[in-house]
VEXKE-19018 format. One line per field, with one value per residue (C-alpha): residue number from 1; residue in one letter; x, y, z. Coordinates in nm, 4 decimals, padded with zeros to 6 digits. Layout:
VEXKE-19018
resi: (NUM/...)
resn: (a/...)
u: (X/...)
v: (Y/...)
w: (Z/...)
This chain:
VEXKE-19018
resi: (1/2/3/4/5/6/7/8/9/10/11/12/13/14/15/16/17/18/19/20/21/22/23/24/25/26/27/28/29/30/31/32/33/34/35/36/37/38/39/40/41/42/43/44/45/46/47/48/49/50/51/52/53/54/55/56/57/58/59/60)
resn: (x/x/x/x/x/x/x/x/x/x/x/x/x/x/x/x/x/x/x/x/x/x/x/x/x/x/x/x/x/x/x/x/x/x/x/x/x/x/x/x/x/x/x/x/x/x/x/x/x/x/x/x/x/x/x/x/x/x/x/x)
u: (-00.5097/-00.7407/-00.8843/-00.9304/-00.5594/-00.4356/-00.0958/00.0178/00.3295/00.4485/00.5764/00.2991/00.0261/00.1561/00.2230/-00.1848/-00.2983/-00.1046/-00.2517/-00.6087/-00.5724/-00.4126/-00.5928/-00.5563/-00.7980/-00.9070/-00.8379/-01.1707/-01.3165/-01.2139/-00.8741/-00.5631/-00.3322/-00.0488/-00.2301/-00.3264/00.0044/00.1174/-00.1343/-00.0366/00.3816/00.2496/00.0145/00.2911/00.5567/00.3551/00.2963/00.6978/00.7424/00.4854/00.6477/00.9680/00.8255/00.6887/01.0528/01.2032/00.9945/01.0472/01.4160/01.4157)
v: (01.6512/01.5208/01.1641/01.0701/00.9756/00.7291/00.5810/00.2806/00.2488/-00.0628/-00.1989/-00.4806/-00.2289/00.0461/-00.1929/-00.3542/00.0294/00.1207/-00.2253/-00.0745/00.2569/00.1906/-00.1494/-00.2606/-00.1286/-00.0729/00.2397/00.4394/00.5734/00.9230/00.8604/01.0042/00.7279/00.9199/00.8526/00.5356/00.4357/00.6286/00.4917/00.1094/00.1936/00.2299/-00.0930/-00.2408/-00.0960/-00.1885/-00.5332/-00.6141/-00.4452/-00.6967/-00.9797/-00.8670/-00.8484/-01.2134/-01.3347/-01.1557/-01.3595/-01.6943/-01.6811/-01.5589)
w: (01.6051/01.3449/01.4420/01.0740/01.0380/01.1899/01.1466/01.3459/01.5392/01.3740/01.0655/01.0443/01.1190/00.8633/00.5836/00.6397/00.6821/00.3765/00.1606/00.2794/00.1883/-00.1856/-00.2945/-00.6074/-00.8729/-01.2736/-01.4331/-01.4337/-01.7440/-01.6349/-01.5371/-01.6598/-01.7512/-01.5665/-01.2695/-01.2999/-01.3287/-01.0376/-00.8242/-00.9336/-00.8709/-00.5101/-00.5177/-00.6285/-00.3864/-00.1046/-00.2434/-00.2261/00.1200/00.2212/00.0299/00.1661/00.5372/00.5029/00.3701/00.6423/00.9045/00.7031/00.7706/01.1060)
């Protein structure tokens, strides 16, 4: 099994692990705009899953 990937075994864990690995960021000179923008849609997918798992705790 490789040791360098590690996926946690609950929501809270995956969705920090996930906000780690994809961080927000500038485009870099060298990048494809194509990719750029792929890389923010899951910034900003993991941003609402974390907004939405914070609501979800609000309420109950």
């Amino acid at each position: 099994m490789d040791d360098s990937l590690y996926l946690p075994e609950t929501t809270d864990g995956l969705l920090e692990f996930l906000a780690e690995t994809y961080p927000p960021k500038c485009i870099a000179p060298d990048q494809r705009p194509e990719d750029a923008h792929r890389y923010a849609g899951k910034v900003e997918l993991i941003r609402e899953l974390i907004s939405q798992r914070e609501q979800e705790r609000d309420e109950g």
